[in-house]
SERO-4910 file (N, C-alpha, C, O; in steps of 0.05 Angstrom, whole numbers):
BEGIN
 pado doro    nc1    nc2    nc3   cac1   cac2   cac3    cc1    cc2    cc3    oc1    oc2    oc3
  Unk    A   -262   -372    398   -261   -380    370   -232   -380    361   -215   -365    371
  Unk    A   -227   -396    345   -192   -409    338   -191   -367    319   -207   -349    314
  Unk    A   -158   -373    317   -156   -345    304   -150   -348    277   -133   -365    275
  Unk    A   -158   -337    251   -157   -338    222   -121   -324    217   -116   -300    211
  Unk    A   -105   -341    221    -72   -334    213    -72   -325    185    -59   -305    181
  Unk    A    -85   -337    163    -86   -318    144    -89   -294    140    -73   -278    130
  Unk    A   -118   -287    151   -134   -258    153   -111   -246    171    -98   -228    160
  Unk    A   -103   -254    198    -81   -236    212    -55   -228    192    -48   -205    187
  Unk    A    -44   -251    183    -26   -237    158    -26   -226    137     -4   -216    130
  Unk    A    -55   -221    114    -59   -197    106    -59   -180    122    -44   -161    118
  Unk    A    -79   -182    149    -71   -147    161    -49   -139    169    -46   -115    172
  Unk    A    -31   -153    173     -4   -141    185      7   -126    145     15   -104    138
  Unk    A      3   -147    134     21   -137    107     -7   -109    100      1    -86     93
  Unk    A    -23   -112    101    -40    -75    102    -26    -63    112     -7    -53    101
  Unk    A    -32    -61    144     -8    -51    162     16    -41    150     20    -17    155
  Unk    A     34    -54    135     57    -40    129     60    -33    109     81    -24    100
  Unk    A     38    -35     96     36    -22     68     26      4     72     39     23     63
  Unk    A      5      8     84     -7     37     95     22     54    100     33     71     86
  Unk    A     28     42    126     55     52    131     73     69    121     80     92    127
  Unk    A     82     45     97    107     66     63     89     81     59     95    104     67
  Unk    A     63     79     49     44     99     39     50    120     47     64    135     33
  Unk    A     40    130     73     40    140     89     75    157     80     77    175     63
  Unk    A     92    148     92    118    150     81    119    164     63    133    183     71
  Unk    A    112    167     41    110    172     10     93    183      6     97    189    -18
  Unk    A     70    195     13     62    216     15     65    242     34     53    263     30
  Unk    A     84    237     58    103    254     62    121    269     52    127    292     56
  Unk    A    132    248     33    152    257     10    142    277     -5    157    296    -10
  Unk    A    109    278    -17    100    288    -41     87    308    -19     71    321    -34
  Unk    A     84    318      3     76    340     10    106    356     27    107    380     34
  Unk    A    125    339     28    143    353     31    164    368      8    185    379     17
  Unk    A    158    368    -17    156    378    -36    148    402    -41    160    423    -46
  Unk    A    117    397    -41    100    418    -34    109    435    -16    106    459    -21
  Unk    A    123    430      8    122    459     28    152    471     19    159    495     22
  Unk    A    169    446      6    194    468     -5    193    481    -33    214    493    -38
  Unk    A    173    481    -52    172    498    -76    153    512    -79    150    531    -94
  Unk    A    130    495    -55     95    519    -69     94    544    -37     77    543    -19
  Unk    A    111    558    -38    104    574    -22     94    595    -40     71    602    -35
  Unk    A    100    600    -49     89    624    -77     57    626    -79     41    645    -78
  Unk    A     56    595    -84     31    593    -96      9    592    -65    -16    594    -64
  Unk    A     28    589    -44     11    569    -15     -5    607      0    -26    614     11
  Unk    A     16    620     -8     14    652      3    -14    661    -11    -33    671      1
  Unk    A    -12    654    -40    -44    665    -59    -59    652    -46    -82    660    -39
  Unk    A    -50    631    -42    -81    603    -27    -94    613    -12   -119    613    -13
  Unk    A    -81    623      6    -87    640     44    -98    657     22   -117    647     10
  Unk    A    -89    682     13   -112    709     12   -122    703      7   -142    712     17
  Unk    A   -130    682    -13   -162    665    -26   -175    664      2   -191    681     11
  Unk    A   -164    642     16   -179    627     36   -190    644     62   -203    636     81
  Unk    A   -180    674     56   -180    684     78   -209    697     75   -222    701     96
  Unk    A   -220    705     43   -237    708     34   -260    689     45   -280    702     46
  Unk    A   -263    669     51   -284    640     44   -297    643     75   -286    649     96
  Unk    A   -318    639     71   -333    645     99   -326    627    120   -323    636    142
  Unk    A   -322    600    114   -311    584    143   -291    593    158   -292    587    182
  Unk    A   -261    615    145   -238    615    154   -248    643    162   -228    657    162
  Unk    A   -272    661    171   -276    684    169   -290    681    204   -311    672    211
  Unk    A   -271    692    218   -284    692    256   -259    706    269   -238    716    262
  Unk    A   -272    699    292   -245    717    314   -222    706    311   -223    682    308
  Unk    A   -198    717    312   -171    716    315   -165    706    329   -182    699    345
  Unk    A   -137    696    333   -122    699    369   -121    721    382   -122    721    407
  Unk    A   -118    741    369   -117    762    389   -146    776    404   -145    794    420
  Unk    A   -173    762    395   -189    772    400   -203    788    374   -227    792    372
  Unk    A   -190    792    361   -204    809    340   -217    800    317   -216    775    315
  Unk    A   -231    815    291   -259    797    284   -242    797    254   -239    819    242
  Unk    A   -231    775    244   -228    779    215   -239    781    190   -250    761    183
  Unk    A   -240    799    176   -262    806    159   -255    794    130   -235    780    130
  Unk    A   -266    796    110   -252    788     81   -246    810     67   -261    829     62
  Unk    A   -219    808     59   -199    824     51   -199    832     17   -214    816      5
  Unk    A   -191    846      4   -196    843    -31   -159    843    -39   -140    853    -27
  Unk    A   -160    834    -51   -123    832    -65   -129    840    -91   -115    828   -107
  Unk    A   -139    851    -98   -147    859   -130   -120    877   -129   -118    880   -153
  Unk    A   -104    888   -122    -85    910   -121    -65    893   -119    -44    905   -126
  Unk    A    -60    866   -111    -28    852   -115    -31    844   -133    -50    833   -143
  Unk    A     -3    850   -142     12    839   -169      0    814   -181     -7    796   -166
  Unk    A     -2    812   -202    -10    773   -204     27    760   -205     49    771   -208
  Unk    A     21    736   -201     42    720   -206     48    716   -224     32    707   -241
  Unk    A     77    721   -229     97    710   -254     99    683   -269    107    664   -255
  Unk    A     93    679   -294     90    658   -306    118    640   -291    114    616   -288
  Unk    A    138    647   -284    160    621   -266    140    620   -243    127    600   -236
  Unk    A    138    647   -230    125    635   -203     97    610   -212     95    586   -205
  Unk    A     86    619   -221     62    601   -236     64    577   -243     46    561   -235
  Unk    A     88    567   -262     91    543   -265    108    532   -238    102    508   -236
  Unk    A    126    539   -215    132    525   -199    107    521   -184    103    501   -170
  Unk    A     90    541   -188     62    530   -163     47    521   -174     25    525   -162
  Unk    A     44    506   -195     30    499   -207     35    460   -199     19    443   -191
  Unk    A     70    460   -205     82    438   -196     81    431   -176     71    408   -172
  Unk    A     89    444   -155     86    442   -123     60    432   -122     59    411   -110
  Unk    A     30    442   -135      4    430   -118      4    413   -139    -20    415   -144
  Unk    A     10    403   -150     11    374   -167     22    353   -156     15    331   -164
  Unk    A     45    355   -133     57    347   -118     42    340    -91     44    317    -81
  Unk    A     25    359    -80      1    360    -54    -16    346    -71    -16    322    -65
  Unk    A    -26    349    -85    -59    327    -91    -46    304    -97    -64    289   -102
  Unk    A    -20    290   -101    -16    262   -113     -1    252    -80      4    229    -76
  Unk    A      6    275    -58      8    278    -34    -21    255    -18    -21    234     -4
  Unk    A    -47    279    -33    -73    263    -17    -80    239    -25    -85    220    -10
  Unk    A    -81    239    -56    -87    215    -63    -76    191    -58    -86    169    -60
  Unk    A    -42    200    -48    -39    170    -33    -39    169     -4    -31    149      8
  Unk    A    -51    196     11    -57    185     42    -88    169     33    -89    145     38
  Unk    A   -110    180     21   -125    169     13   -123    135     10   -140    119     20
  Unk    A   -104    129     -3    -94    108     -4    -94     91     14   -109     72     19
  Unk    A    -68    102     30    -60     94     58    -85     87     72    -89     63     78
  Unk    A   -103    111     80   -126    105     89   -140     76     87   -144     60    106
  Unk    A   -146     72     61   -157     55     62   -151     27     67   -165     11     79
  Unk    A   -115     21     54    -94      5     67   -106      6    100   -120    -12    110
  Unk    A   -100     23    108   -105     15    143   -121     12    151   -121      3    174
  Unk    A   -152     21    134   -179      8    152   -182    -21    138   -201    -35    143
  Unk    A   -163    -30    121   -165    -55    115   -153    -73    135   -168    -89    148
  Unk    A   -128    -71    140   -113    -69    164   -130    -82    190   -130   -104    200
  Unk    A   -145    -58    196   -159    -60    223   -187    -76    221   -203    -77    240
  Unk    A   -191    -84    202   -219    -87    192   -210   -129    188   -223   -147    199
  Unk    A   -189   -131    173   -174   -152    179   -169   -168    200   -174   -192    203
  Unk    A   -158   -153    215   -150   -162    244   -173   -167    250   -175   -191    247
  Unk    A   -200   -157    259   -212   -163    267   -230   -192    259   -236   -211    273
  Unk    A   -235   -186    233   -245   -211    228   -231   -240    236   -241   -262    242
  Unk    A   -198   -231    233   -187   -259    237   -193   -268    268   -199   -292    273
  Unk    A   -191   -244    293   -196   -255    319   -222   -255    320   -226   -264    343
  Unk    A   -250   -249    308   -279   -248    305   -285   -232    334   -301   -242    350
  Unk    A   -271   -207    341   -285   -189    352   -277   -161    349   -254   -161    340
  Unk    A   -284   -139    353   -267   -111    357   -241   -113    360   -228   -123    378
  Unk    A   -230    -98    334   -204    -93    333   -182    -71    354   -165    -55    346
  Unk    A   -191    -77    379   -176    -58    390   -180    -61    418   -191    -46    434
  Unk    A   -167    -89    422   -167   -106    448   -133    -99    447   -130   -100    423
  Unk    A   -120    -96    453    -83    -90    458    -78    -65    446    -93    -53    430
  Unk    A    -56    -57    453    -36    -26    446    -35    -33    424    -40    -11    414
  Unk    A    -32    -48    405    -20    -55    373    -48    -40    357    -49    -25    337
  Unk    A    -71    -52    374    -94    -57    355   -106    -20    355   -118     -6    339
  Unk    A    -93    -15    385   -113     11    396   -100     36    375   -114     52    362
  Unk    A    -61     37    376    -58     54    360    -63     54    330    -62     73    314
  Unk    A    -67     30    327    -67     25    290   -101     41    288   -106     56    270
  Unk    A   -118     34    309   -138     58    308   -139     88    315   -152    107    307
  Unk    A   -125     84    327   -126    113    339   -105    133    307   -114    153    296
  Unk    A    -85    124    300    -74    138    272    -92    138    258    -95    158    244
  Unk    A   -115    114    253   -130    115    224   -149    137    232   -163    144    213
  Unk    A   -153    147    250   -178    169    261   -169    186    249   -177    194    227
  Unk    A   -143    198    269   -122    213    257   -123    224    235   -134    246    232
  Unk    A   -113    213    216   -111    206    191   -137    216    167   -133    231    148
  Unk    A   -164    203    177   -184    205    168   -196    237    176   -210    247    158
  Unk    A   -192    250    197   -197    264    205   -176    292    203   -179    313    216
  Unk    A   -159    289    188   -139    310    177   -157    311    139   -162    331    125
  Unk    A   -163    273    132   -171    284    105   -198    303     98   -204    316     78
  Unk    A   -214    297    130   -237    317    130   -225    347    136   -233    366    123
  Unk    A   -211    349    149   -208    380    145   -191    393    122   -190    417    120
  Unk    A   -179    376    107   -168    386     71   -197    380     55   -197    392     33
  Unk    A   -213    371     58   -236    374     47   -248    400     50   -257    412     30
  Unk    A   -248    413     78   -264    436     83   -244    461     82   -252    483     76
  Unk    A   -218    455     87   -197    475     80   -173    471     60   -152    467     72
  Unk    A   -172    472     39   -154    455     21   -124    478     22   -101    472     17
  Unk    A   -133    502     30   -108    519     31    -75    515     50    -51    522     48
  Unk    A   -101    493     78    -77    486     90    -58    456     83    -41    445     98
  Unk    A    -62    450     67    -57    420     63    -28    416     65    -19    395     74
  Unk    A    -12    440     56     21    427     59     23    425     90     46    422     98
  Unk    A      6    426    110     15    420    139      8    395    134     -4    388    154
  Unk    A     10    369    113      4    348    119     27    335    129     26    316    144
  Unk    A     54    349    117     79    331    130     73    336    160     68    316    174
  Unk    A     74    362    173     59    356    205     51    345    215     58    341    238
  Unk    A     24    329    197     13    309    214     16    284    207      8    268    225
  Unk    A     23    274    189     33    247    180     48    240    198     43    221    213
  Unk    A     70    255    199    105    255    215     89    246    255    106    238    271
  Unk    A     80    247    257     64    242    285     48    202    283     44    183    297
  Unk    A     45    209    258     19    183    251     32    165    245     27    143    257
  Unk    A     56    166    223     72    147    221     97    137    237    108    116    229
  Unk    A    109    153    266    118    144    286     97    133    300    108    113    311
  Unk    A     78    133    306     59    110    321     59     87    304     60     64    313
  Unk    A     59     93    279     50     66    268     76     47    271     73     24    278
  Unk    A    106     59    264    130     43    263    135     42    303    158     36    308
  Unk    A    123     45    321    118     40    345    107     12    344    115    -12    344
  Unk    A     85     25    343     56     -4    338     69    -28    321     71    -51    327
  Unk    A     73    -20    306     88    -56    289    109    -66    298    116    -89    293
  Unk    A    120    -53    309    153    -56    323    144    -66    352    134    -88    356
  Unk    A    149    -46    370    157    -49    398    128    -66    416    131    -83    434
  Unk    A    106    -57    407     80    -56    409     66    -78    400     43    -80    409
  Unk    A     74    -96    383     55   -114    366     52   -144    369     68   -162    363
  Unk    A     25   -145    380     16   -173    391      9   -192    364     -3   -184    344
  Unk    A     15   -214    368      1   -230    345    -27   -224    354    -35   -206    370
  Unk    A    -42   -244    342    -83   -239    336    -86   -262    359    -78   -285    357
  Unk    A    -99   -251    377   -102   -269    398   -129   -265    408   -138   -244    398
  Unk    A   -150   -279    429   -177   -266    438   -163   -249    464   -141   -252    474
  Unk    A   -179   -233    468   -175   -219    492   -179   -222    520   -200   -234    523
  Unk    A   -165   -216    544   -169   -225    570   -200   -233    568   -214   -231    547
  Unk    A   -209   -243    590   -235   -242    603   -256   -215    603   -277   -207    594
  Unk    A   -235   -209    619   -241   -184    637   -250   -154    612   -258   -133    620
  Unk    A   -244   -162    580   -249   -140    565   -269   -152    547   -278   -137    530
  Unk    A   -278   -180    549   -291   -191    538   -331   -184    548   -347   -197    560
  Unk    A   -333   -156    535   -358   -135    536   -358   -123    524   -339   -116    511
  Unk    A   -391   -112    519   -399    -99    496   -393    -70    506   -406    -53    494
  Unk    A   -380    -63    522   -373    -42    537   -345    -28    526   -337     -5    526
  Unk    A   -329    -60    515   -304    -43    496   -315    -41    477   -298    -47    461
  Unk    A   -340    -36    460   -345    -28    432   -348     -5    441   -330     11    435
  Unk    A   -364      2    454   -378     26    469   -355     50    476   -349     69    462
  Unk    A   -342     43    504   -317     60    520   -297     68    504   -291     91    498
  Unk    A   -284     37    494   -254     39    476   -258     57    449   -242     73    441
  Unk    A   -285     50    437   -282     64    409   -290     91    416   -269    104    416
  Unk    A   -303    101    419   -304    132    441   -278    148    445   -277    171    440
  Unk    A   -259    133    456   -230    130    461   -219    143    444   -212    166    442
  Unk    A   -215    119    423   -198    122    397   -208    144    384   -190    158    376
  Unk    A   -233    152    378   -247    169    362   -233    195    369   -218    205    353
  Unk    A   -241    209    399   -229    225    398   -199    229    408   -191    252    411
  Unk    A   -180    203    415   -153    209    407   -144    220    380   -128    238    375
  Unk    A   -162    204    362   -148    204    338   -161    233    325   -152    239    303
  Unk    A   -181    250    337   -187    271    333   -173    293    344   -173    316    335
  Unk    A   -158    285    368   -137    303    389   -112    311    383    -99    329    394
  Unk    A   -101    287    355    -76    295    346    -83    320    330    -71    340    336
  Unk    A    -99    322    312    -96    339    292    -93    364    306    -71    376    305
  Unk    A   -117    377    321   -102    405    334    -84    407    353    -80    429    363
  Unk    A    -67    380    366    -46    376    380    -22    392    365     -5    408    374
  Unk    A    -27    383    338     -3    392    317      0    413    315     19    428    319
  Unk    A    -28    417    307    -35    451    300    -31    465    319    -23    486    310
  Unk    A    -33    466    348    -25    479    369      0    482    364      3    506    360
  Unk    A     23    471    362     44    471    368     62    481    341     85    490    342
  Unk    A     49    478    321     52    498    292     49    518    297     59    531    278
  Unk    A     38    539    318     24    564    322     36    576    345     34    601    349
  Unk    A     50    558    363     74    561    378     98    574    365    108    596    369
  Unk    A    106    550    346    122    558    335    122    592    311    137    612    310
  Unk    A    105    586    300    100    610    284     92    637    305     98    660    298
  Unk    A     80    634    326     85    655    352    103    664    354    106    688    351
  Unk    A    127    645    362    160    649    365    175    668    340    187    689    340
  Unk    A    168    652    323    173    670    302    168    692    291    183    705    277
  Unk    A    142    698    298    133    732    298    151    746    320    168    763    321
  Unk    A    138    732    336    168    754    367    192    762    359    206    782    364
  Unk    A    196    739    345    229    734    339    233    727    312    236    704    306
  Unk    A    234    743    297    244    729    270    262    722    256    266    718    232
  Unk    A    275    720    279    301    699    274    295    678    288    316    665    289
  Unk    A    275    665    300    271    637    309    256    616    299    232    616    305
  Unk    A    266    599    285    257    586    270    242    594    247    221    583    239
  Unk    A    257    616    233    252    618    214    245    606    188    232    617    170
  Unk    A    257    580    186    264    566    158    230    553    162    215    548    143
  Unk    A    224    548    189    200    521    188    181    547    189    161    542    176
  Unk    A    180    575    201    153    588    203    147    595    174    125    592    164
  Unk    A    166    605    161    163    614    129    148    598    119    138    602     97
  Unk    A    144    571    136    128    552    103    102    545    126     90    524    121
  Unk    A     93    562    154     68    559    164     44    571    150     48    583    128
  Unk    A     25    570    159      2    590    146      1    604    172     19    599    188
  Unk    A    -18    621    177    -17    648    194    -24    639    222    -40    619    223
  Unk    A    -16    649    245    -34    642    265    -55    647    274    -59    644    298
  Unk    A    -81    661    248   -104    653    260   -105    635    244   -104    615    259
  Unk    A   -108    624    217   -117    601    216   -113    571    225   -128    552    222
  Unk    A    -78    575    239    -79    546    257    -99    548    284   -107    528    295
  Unk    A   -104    572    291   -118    575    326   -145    573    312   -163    567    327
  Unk    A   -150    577    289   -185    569    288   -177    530    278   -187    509    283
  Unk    A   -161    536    266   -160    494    266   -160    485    295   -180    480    308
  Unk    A   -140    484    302   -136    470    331   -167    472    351   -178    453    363
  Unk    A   -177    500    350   -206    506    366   -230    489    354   -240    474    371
  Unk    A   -241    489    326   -255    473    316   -247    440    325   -258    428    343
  Unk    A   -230    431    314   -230    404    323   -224    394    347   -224    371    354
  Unk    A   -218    410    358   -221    408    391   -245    409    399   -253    390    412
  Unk    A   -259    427    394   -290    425    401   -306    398    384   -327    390    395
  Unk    A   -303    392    375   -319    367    359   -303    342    370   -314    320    371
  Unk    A   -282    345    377   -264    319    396   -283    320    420   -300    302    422
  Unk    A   -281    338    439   -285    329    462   -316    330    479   -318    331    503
  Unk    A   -335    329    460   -355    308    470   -357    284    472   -373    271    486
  Unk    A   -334    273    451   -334    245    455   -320    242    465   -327    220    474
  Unk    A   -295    246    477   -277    244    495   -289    252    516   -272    249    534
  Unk    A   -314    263    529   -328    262    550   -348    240    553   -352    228    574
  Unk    A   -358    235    532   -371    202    527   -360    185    531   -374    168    541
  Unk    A   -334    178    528   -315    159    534   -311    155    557   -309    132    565
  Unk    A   -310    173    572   -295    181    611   -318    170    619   -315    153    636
  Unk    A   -347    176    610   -371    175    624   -374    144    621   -381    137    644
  Unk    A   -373    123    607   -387    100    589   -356     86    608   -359     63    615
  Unk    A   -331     96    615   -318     76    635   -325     75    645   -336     54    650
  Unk    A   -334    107    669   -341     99    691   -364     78    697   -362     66    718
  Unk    A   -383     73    680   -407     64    681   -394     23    676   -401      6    691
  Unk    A   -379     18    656   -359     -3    660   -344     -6    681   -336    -29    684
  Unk    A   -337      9    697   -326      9    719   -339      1    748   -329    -10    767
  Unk    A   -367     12    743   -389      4    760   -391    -30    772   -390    -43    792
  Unk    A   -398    -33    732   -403    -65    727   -380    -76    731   -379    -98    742
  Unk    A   -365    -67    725   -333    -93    729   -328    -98    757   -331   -121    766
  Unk    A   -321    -73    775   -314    -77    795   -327    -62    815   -315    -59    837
  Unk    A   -347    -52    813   -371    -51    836   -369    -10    843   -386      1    858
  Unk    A   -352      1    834   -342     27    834   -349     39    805   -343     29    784
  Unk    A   -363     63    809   -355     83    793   -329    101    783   -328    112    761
  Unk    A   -314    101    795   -282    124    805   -269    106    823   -283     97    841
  Unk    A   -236     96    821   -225     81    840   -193    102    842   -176     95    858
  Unk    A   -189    121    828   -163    133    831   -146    116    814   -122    119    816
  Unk    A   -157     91    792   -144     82    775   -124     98    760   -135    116    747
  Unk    A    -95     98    756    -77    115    743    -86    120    723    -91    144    721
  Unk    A    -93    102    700    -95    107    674   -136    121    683   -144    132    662
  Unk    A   -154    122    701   -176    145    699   -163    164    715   -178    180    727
  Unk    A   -140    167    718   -143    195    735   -122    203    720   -112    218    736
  Unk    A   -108    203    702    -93    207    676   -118    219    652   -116    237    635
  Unk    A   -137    205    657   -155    210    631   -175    240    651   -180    261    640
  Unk    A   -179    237    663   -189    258    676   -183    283    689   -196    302    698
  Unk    A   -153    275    684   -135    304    682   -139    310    651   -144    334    649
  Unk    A   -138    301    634   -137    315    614   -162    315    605   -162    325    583
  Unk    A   -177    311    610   -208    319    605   -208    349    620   -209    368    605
  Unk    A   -208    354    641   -199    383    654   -173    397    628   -174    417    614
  Unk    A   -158    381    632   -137    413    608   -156    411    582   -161    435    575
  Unk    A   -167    397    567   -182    406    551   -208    426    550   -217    442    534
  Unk    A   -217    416    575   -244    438    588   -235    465    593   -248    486    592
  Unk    A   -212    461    599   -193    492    602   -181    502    576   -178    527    576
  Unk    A   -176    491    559   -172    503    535   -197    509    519   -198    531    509
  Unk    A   -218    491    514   -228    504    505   -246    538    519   -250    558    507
  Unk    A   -251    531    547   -261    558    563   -233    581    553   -240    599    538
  Unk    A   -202    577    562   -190    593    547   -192    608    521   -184    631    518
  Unk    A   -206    588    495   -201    598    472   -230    608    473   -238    616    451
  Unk    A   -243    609    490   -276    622    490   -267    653    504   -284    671    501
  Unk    A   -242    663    518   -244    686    535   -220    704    526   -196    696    526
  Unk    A   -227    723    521   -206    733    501   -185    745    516   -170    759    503
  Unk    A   -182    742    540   -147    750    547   -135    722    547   -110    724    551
  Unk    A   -141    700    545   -136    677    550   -130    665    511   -112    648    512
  Unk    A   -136    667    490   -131    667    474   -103    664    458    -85    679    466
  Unk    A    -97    647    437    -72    652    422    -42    635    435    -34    612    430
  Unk    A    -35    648    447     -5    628    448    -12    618    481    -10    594    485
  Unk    A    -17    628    496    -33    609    524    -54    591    513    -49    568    519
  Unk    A    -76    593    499    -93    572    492    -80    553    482    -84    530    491
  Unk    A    -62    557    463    -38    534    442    -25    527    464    -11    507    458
  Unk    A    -22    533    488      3    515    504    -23    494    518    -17    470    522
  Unk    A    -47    501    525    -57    485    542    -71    464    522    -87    448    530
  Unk    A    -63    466    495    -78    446    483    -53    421    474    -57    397    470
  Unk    A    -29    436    473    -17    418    470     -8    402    495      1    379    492
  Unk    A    -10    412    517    -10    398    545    -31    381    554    -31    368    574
  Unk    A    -50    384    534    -81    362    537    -69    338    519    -69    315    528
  Unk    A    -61    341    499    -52    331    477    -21    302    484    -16    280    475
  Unk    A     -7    324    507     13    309    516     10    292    539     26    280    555
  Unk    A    -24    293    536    -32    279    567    -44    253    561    -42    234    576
  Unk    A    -59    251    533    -64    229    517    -51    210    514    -55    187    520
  Unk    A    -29    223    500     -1    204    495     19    194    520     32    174    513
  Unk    A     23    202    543     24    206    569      3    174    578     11    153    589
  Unk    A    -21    180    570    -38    161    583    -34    134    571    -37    112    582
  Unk    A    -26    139    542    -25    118    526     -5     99    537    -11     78    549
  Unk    A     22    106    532     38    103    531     59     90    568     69     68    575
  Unk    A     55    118    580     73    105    601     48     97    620     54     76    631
  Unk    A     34    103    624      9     83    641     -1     62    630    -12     48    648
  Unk    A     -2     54    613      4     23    605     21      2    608     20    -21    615
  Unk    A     42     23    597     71      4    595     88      6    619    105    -12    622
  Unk    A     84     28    640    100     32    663     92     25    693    103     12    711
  Unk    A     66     40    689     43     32    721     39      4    718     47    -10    700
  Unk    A     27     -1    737      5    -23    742    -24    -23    748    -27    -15    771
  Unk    A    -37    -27    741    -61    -17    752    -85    -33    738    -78    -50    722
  Unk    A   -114    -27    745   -136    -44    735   -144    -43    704   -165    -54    695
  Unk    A   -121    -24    684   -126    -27    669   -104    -37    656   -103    -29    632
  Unk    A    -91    -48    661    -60    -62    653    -69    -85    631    -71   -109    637
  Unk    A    -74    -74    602    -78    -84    590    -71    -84    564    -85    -90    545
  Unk    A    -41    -75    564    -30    -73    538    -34    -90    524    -49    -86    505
  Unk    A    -22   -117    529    -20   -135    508     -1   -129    489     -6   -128    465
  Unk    A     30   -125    503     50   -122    487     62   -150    485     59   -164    505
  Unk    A     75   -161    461     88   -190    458     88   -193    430     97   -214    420
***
């Protein structure tokens, strides 16, 4: 079917509108982490109270809910700067919110103009894989609103893919090879994206908890960025939760190639780079989460093997596409 050049040029101008968005609500949560620490510290003892943020530690141990009835209240300055600062974070969400929607327009666009699944080339796959991302950071400020100034964290990740993807990465709207032309990329690919775009968020968080690790050892190391973390159990119960809800489907995905793999080329398993790339990190994730299940294995070893699952994604994305050769050589960079 001919390609709709209109529909493709709204989505690219979505595309880069999401983008600034995106941009600019970095701005308004980086705000937030330089004036509402005052107010971000009360948030935590609240939050520490609330039954979801209430389980085992990193260290193994059982956190209970705490009473602060005995600290000081806050000072009418402290008060009105934190008051400002989270006025700054919610006009923060409301425009990833925004963004959000900018980019499932975006992707939703594109597709209509080529009339099939939007996520036949590297352009199309990361503009999905961020909006997961993305969507899936605003579900967990839904269920934890205490952590929300880690949104510059994860934006700062979302919006270098995206100025990747439009730049270096970006195919005009074209149909796709032959060879992807199956109901098997609705199936495999979106599986894919789902839990990539579910793998950044505790990718981050792993490596926030690194850092704030370092900084307990050492509190002189990196001090300026741990001061404005939240604690490290509540990044090691972030990173653990959405790690566990990522990788069934990221085992659905591995499973639903192989089975495309069958049909395409008569093999289940061929030692393909980009499946034996995806199947190493299906193992470091099976290993992190068994780590964060065994309590000498817990805490700053669990955070290294998740961000090494994490670096295996991007790893797969990236230089096995663009570098190997192999049966899945199907960027569609141009």
């Amino acid at each position: 079917m001919p390609v709709d050049e209109t529909l493709s040029r709204f989505s690219d101008w979505s595309y880069n509108t999401a983008t600034l968005i995106y941009v600019l609500a970095m701005v308004f949560f980086a705000v937030e982490q330089a004036f509402g620490r005052v107010g971000r510290l009360r948030a935590e003892r609240t939050a520490a109270k609330q039954p979801e943020l209430v389980g085992a530690s990193a260290d193994g141990s059982v956190d209970t809910p705490r009473s602060d009835s005995a600290e000081p209240p806050l000072s009418p300055a402290a008060r009105r700067s934190t008051s400002r600062a989270a006025r700054f974070g919610r006009m923060g969400v409301s425009l990833t919110v925004l963004g959000a929607l900018l980019h499932l327009a975006a992707l939703v666009l594109r597709g209509l103009a080529v009339s099939r699944v939007p996520w036949g080339n590297m352009y199309e796959y990361t503009m999905a894989v961020c909006l997961i991302a993305v969507v899936t950071w605003l579900v967990v400020l839904r269920k934890y609103p205490s952590v929300r100034h880690l949104s510059v964290f994860v934006l700062l990740p979302v919006v270098i893919l995206l100025f990747v993807g439009g730049t270096m990465l970006y195919a005009t709207a074209a149909p796709v090879q032959p060879a992807l032309q199956s109901y098997w990329l609705v199936i495999h690919v979106s599986a894919a994206i789902v839990a990539s775009g579910m793998f950044l968020v505790p990718g981050v968080a792993s490596l926030l908890y690194l850092i704030r690790d370092a900084h307990d050892s050492d509190s002189s190391r990196f001090a300026k960025l741990a001061g404005h973390l939240p604690g490290r159990d509540v990044l090691d119960r972030l990173s653990y939760r959405t790690t566990v809800l990522a990788f069934p489907i990221y085992t659905f995905g591995v499973l639903c190639g192989a089975v495309w793999a069958e049909a395409a080329w008569g093999r289940f398993w061929g030692w393909d780079p980009k499946e034996t790339v995806a199947f190493v990190a299906w193992v470091v994730y099976a290993a992190y989460l068994h780590a964060r299940a065994t309590a000498g294995w817990r805490g700053r070893p669990a955070a290294w093997i998740n961000v090494t699952g994490f670096a295996m994604i991007v790893f797969n994305l990236f230089f096995i596409n663009l570098v190997t050769t192999g049966l899945h050589s199907y960027a569609g960079v141009g």
